[in-house]
C-alpha positions as a Markdown table, in Angstrom:
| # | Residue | x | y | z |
|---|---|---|---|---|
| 1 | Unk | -32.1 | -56.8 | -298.1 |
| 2 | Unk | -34.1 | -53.8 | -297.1 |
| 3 | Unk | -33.3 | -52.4 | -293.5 |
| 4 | Unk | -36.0 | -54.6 | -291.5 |
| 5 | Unk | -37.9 | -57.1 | -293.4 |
| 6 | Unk | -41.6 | -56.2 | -293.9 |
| 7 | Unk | -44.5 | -59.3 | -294.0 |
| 8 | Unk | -47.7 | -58.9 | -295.0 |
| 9 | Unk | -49.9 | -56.3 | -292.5 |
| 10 | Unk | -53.5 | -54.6 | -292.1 |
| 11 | Unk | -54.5 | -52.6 | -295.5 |
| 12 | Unk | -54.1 | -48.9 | -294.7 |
| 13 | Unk | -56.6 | -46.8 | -293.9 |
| 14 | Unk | -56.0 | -44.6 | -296.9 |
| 15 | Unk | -59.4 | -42.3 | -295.8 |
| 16 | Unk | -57.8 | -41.6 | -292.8 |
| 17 | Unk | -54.6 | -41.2 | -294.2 |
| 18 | Unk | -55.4 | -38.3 | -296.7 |
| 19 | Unk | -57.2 | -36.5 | -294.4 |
| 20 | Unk | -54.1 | -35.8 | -292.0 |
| 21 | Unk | -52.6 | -33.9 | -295.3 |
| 22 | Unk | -54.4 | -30.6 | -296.3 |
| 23 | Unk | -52.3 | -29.9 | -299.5 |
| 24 | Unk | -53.7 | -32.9 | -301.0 |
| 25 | Unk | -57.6 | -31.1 | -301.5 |
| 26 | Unk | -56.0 | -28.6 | -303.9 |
| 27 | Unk | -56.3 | -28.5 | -307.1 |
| 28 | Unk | -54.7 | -27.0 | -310.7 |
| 29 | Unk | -56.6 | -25.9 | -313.7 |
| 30 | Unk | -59.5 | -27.7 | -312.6 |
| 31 | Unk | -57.9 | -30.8 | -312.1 |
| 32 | Unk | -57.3 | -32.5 | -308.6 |
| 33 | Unk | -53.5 | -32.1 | -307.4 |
| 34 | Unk | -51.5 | -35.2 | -307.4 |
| 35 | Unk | -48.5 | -35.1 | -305.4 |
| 36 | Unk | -45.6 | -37.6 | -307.4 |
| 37 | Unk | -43.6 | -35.6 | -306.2 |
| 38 | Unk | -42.5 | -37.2 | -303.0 |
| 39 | Unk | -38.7 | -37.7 | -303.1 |
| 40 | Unk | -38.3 | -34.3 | -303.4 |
| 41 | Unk | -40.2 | -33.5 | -300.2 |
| 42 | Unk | -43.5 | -35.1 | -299.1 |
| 43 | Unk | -46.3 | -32.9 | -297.8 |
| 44 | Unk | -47.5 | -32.3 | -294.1 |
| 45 | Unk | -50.4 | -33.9 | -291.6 |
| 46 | Unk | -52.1 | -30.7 | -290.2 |
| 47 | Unk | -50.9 | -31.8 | -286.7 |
| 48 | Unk | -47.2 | -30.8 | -287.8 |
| 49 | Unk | -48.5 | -27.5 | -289.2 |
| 50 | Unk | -50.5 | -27.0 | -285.8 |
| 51 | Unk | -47.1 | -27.8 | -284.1 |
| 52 | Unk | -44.9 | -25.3 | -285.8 |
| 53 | Unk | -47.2 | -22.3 | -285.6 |
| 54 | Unk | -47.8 | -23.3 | -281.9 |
| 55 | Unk | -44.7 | -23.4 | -280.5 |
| 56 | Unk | -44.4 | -20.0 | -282.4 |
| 57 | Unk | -47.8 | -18.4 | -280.8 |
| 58 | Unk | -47.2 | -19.9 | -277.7 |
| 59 | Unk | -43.7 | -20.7 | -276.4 |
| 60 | Unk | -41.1 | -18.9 | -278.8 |
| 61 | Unk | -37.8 | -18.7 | -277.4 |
| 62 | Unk | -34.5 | -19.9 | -276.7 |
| 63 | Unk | -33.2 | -22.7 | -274.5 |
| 64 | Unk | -31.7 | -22.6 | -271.0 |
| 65 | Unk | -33.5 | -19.7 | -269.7 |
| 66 | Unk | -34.9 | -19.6 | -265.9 |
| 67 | Unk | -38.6 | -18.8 | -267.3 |
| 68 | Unk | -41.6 | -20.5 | -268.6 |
| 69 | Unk | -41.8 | -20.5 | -272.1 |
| 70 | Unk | -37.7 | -21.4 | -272.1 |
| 71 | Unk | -37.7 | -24.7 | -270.2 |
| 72 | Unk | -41.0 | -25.4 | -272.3 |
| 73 | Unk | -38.7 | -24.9 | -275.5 |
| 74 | Unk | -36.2 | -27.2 | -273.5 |
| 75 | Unk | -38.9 | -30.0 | -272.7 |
| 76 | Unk | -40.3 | -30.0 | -276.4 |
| 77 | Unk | -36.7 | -30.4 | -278.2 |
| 78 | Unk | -35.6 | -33.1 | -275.1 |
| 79 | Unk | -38.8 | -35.2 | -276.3 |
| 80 | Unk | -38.6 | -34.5 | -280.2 |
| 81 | Unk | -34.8 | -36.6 | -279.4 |
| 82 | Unk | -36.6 | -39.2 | -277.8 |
| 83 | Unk | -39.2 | -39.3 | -280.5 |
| 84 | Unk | -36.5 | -39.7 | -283.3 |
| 85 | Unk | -34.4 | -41.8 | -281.1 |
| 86 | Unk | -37.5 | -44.4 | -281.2 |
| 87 | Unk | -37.4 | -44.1 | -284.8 |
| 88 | Unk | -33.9 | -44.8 | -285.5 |
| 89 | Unk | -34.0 | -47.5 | -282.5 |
| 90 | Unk | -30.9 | -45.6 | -280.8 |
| 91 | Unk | -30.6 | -43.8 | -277.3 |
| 92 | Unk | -32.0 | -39.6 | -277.4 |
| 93 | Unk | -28.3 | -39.0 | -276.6 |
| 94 | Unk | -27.6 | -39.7 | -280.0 |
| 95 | Unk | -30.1 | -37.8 | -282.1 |
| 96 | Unk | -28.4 | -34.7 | -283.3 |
| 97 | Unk | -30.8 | -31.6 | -285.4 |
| 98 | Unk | -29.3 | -29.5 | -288.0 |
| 99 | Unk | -30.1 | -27.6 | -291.0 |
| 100 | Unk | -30.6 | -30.2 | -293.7 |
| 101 | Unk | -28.9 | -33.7 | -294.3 |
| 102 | Unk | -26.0 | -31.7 | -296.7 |
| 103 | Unk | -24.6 | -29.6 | -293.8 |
| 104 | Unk | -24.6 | -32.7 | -291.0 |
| 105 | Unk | -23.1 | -34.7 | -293.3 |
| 106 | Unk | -20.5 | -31.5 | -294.2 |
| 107 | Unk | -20.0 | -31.2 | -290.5 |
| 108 | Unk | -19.2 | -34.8 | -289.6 |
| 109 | Unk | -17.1 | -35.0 | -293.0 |
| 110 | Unk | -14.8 | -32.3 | -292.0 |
| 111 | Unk | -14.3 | -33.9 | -288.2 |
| 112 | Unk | -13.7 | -37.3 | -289.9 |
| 113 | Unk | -11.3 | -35.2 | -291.4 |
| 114 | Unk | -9.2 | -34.5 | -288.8 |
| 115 | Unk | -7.7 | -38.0 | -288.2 |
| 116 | Unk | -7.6 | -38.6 | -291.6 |
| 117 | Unk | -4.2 | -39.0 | -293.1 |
| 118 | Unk | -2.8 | -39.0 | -296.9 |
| 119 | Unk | -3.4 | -42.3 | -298.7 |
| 120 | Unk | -6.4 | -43.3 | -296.4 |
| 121 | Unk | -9.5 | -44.2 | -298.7 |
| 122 | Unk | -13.1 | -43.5 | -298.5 |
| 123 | Unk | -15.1 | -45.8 | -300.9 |
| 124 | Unk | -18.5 | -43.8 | -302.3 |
| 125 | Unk | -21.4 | -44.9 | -304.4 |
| 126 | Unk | -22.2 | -43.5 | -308.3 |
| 127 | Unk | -25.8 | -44.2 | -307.1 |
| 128 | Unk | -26.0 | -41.5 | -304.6 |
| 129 | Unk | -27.5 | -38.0 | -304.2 |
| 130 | Unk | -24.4 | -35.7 | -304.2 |
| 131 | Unk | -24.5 | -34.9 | -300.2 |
| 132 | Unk | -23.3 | -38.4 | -300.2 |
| 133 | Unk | -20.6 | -37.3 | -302.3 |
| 134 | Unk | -19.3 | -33.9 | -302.2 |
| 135 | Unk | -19.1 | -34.1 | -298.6 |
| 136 | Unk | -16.5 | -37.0 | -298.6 |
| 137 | Unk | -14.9 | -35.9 | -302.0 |
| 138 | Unk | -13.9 | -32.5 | -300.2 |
| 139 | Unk | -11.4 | -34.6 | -297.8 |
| 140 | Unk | -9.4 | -35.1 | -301.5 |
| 141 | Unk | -7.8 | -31.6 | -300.3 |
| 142 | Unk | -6.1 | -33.4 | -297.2 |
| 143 | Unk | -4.5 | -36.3 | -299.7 |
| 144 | Unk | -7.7 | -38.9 | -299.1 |
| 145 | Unk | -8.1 | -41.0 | -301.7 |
| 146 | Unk | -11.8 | -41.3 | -302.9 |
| 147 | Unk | -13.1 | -44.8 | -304.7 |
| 148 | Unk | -16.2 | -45.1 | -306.5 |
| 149 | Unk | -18.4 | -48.6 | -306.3 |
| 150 | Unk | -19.4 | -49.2 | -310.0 |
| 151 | Unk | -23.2 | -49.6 | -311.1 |
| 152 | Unk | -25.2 | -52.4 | -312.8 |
| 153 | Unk | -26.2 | -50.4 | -315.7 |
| 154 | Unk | -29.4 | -52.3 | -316.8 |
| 155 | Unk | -31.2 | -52.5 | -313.4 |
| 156 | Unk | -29.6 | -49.2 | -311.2 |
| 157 | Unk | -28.5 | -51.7 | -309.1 |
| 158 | Unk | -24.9 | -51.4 | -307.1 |
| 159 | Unk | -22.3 | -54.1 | -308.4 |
| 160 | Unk | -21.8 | -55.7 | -304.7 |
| 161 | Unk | -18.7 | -58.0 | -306.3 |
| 162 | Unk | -17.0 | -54.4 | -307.0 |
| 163 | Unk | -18.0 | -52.6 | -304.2 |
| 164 | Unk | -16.2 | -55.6 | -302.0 |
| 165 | Unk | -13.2 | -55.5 | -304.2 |
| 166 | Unk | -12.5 | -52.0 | -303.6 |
| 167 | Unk | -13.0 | -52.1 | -299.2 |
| 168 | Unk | -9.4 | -52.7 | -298.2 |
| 169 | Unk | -7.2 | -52.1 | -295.2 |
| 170 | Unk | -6.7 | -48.4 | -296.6 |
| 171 | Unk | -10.3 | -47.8 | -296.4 |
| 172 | Unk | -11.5 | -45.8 | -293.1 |
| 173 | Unk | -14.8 | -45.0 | -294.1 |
| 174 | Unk | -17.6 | -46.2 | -296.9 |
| 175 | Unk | -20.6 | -43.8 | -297.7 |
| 176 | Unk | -23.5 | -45.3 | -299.3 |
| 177 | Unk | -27.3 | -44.4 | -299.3 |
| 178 | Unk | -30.1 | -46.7 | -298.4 |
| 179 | Unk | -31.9 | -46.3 | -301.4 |
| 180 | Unk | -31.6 | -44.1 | -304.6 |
| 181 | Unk | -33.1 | -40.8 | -304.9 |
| 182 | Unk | -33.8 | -41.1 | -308.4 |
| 183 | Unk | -34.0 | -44.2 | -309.6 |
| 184 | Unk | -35.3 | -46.4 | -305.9 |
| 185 | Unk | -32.9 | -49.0 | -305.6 |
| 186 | Unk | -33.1 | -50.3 | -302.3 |
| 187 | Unk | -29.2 | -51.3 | -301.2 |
| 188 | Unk | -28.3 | -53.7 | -299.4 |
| 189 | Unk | -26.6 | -51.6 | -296.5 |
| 190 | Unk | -26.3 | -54.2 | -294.0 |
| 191 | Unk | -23.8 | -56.4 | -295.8 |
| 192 | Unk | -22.1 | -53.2 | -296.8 |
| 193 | Unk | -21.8 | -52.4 | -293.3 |
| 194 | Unk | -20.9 | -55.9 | -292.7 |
| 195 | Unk | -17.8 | -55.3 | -295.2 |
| 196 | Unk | -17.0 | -52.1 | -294.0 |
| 197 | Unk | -16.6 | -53.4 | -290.0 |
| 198 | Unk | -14.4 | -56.2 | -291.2 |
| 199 | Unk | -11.8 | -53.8 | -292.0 |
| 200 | Unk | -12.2 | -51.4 | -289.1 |
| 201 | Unk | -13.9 | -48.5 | -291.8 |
| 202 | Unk | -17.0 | -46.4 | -290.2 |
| 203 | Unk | -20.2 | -46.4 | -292.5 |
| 204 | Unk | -22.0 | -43.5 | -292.7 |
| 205 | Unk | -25.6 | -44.3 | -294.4 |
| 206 | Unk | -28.2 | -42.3 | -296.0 |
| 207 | Unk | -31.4 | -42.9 | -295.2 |
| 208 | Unk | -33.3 | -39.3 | -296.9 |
| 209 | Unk | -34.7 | -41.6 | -299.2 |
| 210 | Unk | -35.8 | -44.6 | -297.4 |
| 211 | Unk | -37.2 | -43.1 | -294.5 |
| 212 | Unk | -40.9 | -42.4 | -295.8 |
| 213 | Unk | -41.0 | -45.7 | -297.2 |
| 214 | Unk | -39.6 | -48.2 | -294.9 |
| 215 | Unk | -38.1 | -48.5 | -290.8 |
| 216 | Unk | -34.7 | -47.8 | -289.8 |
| 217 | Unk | -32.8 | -49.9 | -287.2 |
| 218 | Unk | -29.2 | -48.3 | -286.3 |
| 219 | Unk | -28.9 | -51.2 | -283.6 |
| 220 | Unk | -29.5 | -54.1 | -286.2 |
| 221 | Unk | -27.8 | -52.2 | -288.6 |
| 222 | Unk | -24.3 | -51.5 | -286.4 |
| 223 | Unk | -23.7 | -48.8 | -288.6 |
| 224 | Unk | -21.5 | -45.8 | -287.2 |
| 225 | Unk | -23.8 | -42.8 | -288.4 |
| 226 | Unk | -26.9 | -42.4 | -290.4 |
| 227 | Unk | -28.7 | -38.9 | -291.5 |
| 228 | Unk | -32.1 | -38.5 | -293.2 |
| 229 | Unk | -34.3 | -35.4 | -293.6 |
| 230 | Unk | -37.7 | -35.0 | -292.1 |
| 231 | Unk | -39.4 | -33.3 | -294.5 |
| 232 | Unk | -38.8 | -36.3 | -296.7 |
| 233 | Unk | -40.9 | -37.9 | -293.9 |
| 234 | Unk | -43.8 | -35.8 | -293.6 |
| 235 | Unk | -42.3 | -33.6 | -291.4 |
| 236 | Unk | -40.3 | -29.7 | -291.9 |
| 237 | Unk | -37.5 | -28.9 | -293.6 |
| 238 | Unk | -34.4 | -30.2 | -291.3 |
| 239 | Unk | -32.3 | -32.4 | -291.3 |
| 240 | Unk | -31.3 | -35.8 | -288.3 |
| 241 | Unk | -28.5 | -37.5 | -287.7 |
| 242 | Unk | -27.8 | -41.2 | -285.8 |
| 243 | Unk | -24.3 | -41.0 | -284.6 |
| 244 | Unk | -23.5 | -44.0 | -282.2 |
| 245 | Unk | -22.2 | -42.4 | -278.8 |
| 246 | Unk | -18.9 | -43.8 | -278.8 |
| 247 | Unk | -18.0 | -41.4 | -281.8 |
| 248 | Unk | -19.9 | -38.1 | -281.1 |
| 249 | Unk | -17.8 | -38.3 | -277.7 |
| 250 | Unk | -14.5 | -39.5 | -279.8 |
| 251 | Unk | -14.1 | -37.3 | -282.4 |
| 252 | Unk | -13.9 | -33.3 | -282.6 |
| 253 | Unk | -16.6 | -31.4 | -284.2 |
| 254 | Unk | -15.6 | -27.5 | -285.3 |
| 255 | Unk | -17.8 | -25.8 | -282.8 |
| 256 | Unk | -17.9 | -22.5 | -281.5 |
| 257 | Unk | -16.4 | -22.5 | -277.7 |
| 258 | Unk | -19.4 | -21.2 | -275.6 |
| 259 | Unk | -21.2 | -24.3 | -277.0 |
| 260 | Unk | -21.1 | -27.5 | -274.2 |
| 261 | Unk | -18.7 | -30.0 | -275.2 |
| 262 | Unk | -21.3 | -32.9 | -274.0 |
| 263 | Unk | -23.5 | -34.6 | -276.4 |
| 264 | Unk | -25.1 | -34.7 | -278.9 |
| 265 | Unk | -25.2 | -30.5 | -278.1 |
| 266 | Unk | -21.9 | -30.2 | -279.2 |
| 267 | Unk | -22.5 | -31.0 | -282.8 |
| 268 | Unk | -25.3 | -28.6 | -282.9 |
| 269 | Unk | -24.4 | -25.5 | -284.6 |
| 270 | Unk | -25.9 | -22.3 | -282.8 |
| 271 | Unk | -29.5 | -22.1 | -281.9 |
| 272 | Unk | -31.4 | -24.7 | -283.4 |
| 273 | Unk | -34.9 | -23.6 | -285.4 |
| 274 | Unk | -37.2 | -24.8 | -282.5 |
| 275 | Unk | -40.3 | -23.9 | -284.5 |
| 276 | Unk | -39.5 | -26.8 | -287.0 |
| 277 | Unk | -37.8 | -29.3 | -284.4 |
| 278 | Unk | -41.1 | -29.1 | -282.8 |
| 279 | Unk | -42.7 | -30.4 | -286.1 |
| 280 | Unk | -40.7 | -33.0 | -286.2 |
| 281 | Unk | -41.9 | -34.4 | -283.1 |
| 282 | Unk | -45.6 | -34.2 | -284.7 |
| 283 | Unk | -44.9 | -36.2 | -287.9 |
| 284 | Unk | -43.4 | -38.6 | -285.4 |
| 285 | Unk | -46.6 | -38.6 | -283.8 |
| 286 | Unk | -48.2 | -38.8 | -286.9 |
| 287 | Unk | -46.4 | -42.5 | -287.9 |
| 288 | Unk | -47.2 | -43.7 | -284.5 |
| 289 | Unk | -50.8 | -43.0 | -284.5 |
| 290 | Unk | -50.9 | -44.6 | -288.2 |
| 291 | Unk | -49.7 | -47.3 | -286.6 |
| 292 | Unk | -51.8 | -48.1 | -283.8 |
| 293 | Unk | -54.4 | -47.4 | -286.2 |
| 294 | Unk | -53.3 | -50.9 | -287.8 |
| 295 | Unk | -52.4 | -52.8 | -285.0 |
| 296 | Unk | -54.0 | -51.6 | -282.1 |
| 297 | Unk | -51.9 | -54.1 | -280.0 |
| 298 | Unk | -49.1 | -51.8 | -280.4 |
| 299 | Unk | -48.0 | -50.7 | -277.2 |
| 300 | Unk | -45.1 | -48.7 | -277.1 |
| 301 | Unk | -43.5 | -45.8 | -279.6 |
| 302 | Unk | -41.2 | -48.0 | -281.6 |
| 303 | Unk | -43.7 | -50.9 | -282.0 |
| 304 | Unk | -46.2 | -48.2 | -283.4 |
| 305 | Unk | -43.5 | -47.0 | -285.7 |
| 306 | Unk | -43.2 | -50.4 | -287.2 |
| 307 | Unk | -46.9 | -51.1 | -287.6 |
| 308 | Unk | -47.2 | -48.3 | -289.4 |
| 309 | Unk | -44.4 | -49.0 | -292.2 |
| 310 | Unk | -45.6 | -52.2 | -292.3 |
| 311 | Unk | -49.0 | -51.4 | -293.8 |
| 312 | Unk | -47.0 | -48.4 | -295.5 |
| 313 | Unk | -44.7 | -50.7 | -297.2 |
| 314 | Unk | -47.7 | -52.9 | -298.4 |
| 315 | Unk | -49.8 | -50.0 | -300.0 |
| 316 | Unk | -46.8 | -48.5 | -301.6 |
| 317 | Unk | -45.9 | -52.0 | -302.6 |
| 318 | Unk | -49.5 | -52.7 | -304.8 |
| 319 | Unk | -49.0 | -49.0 | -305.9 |
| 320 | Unk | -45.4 | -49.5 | -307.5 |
| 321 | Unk | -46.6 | -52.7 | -309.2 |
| 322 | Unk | -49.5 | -50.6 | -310.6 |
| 323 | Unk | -47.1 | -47.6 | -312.0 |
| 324 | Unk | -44.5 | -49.8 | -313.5 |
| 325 | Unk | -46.7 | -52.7 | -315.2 |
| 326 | Unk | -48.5 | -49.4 | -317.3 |
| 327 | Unk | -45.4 | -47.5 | -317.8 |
| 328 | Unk | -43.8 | -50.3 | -319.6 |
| 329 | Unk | -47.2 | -50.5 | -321.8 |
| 330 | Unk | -46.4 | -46.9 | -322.9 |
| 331 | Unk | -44.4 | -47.2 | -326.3 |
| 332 | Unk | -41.1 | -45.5 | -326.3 |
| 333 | Unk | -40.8 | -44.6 | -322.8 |
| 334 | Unk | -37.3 | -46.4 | -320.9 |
| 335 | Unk | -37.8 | -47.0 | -317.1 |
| 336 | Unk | -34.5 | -47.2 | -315.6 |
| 337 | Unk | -34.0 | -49.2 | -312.4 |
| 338 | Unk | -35.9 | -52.1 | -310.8 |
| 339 | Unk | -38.8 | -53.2 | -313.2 |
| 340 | Unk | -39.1 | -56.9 | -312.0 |
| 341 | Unk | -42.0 | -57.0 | -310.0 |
| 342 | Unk | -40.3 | -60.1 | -308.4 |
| 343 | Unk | -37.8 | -57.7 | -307.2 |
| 344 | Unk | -39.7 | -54.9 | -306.1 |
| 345 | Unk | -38.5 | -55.3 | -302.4 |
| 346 | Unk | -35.5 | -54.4 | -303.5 |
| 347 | Unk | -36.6 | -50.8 | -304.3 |
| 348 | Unk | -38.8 | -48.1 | -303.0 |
| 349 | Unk | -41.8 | -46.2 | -305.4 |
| 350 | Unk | -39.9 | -44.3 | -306.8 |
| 351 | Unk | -39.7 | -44.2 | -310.7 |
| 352 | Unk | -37.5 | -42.6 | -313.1 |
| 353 | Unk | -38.1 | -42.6 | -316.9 |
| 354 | Unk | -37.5 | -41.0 | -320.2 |
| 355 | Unk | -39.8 | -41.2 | -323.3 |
| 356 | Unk | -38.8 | -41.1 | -326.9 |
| 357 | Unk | -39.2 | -37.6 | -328.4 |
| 358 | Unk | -39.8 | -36.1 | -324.7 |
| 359 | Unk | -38.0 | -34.0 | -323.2 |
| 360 | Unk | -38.4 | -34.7 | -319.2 |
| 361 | Unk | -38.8 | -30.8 | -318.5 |
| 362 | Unk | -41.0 | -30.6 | -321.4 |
| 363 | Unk | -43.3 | -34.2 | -319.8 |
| 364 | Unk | -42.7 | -32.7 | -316.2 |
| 365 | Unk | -44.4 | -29.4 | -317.7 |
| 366 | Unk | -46.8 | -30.9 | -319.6 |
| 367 | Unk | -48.4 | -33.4 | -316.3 |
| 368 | Unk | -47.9 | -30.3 | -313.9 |
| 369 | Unk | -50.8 | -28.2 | -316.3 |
| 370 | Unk | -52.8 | -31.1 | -315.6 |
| 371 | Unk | -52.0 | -31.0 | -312.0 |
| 372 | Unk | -49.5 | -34.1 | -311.8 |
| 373 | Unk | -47.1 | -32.9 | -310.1 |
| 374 | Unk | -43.3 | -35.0 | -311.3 |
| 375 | Unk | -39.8 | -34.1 | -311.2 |
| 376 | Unk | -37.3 | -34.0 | -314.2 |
| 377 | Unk | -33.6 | -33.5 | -314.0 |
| 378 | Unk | -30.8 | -35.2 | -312.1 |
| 379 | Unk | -32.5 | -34.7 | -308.3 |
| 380 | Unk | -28.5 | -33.9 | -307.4 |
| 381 | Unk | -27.8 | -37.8 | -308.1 |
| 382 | Unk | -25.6 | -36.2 | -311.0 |
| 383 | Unk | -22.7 | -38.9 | -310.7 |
| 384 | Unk | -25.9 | -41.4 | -311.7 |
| 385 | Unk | -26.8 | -39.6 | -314.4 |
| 386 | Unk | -23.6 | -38.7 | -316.1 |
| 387 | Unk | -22.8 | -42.3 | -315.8 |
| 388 | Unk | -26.0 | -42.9 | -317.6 |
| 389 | Unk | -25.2 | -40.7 | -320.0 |
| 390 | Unk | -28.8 | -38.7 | -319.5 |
| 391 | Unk | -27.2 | -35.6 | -318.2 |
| 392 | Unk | -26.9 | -33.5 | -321.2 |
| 393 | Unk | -30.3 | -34.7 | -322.3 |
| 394 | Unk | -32.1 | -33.7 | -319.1 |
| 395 | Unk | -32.0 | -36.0 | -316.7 |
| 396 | Unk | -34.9 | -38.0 | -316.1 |
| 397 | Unk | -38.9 | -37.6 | -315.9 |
| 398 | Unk | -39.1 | -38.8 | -312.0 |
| 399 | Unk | -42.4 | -40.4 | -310.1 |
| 400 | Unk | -42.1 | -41.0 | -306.6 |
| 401 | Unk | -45.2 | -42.4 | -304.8 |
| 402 | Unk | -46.0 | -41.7 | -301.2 |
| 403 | Unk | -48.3 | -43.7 | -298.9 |
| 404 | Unk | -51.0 | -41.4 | -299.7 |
| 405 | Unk | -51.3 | -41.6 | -302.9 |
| 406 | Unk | -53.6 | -43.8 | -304.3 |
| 407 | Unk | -54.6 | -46.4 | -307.2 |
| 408 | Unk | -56.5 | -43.8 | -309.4 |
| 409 | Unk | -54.5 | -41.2 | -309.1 |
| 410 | Unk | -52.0 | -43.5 | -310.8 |
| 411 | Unk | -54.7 | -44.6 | -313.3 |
| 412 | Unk | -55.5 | -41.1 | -313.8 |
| 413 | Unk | -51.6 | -40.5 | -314.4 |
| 414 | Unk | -50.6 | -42.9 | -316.9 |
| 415 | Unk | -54.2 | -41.8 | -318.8 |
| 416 | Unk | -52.9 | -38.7 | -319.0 |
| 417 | Unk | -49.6 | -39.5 | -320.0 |
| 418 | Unk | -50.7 | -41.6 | -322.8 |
| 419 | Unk | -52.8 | -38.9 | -324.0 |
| 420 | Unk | -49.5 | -36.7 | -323.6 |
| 421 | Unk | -47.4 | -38.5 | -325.8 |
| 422 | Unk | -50.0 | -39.1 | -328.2 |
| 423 | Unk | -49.9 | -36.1 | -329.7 |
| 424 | Unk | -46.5 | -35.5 | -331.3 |
């Protein structure tokens, strides 16, 4: 099941909604700019650009100082924690900033390390992005054992039977994401987490791709750390990560010494890039505002948070349905994951195919001169797509829908891809 169950909510006020984003009035040869290309990094409401140039104009500088513009750098990053610690549903105590989902997850893997003893096991995922991976496979140096959950090959789904099989007393820690970079798969984390606490393991979850498209919970959840990246959120480039407090205290990050040994400071590396932290507070803003758009009733942070995904969820839901039911009309073109609409709760819009006699760089190429704007490759879920033996033959043509996009944009796509593959 997806993280927090989603019913039926307000329509989204999709005018609104696209006029927060100033990238999405451009346009390419003529031709309006479509951003499909969401997974890799959504765009930005002008209130998050306003925020990051701000705090640069106004109050650049670094933290702990006696003077003005330092306690005002130490008030903005003390209330982007709280911001995110409403999203997650955790205390700000919790909420750590670094570079980029890779490098938190590199840092916690290599203090995880440290109690970490030949023949322990750490079961992974061949649906995952490769920070999921590489991270945890590094520990393979200090005699861990790494185990791989195997895939249902004909819907990109995880084989739950083999993932259970293979979480054992050796196992100290099971890494899986929340949903699919490439192919959208929602998992279902909370029995995983389920499995992984009836053997003492810690989960570790990656929620990059499922933040724009759905609400976190760490409390319903009980899992032990979670990381996304905001600027999969509509926020900048950095990356967040849910630790529950017990750990962060516990366990020994590599830290310089002058850094404070109290949390969640400690796992923060250096000074932190306050220009972007402060942008991160503003997309916050932005979700919260979207949702009290919808329900007006909402009173607090969190309740606005969930509003909004509510009627997020919905229009991405219609949209998906849309995409899939007129890329299957498409003749040779393979959609790999999901394609049930029945089902579709069970993965976000994101949509990864390949076409007969297409190249995915050459489709990719081909959309993007008409201002579509798609990923092809592997999206760094490389164990996914050696397994599905696309590698070598360039990955796949990726779509990944954000809530605002809308239903002629995706009429306007598959047009244009018909007309593409028309012409061989």
């Amino acid at each position: 099941m997806p993280i927090t169950e989603i019913q039926a909510a307000p329509k989204l006020d999709l005018p609104w909604v696209r006029s927060q984003f100033p990238a999405l009035s451009q346009t390419v040869n003529g031709h309006p700019a479509t951003f499909l290309d969401g997974p890799g990094g959504t765009q930005v409401p002008q209130r998050v650009i306003d925020a990051i140039s701000g705090y640069l104009r106004e109050n650049n500088a670094n933290t702990a100082g006696a003077y003005t513009t330092s306690r005002n750098t130490d008030a903005m990053i003390a209330e982007a924690r709280r911001a995110m610690a409403d999203f997650f549903h955790c205390d700000a105590d919790e909420v750590i900033f670094g570079p980029n989902m890779t490098t938190l997850t590199y840092a916690v893997s290599r203090s995880i390390g440290r109690v970490l003893q030949p023949g322990d096991e750490i079961l992974l995922t061949h649906l995952d992005h490769d920070a999921n991976i590489s991270p945890w496979r590094a520990l393979e140096e200090r005699g861990v054992t790494v185990r791989f959950a195997e895939i249902n090959e004909e819907d990109c789904t995880l084989n739950m039977r083999d993932l259970a099989t293979k979480i054992t007393g050796r196992t100290k820690l099971v890494a899986v994401g929340c949903a699919s970079n490439a192919v959208g798969t929602i998992n279902n984390v909370g029995e995983i987490v389920r499995l992984a606490r009836e053997v003492g393991a810690l989960a570790y979850i990656d929620a990059v791709h499922y933040a724009p498209h759905g609400p976190i919970d760490v409390r319903a959840l009980d899992c032990d750390f979670l990381v996304c990246s905001t600027y999969k959120f509509f926020g900048p480039h950095m990356g967040v990560l849910y630790g529950k407090r017990e750990h962060l205290k516990r366990l020994e990050p590599y830290k310089v010494r002058a850094n404070t040994n109290a949390i969640p400071n400690r796992w923060e590396w250096g000074t932190l890039n306050h220009e972007c932290i402060a942008g991160i507070a503003a997309c916050v803003d932005y979700l919260t505002d979207l949702g009290r758009r919808c329900d007006p009733s909402a009173s607090g942070r969190r309740a606005a948070l969930l509003a909004a995904y509510k009627a997020i969820q919905q229009h991405e839901r219609e949209l998906t349905e849309h995409l899939i039911s007129g890329l299957l009309a498409i003749p040779g073109l393979k959609l790999y994951g999901i394609h049930d609409a029945k089902r579709f709760d069970r993965r976000c819009p994101t949509v990864a195919v390949r076409i007969k006699g297409w190249t995915p760089l050459r489709l990719a190429t081909a959309l993007g001169e008409r201002g579509f704007f798609t990923w092809d490759g592997n999206y760094y879920a490389l164990n996914l797509t050696e397994r599905l033996d696309v590698e070598k033959a360039g990955g796949f043509l990726r779509i990944g829908l954000a809530h605002y996009n809308t239903s002629e944009e995706i009429e306007r796509l598959l047009a244009t891809l018909r007309e593409i593959v028309s012409r061989r």
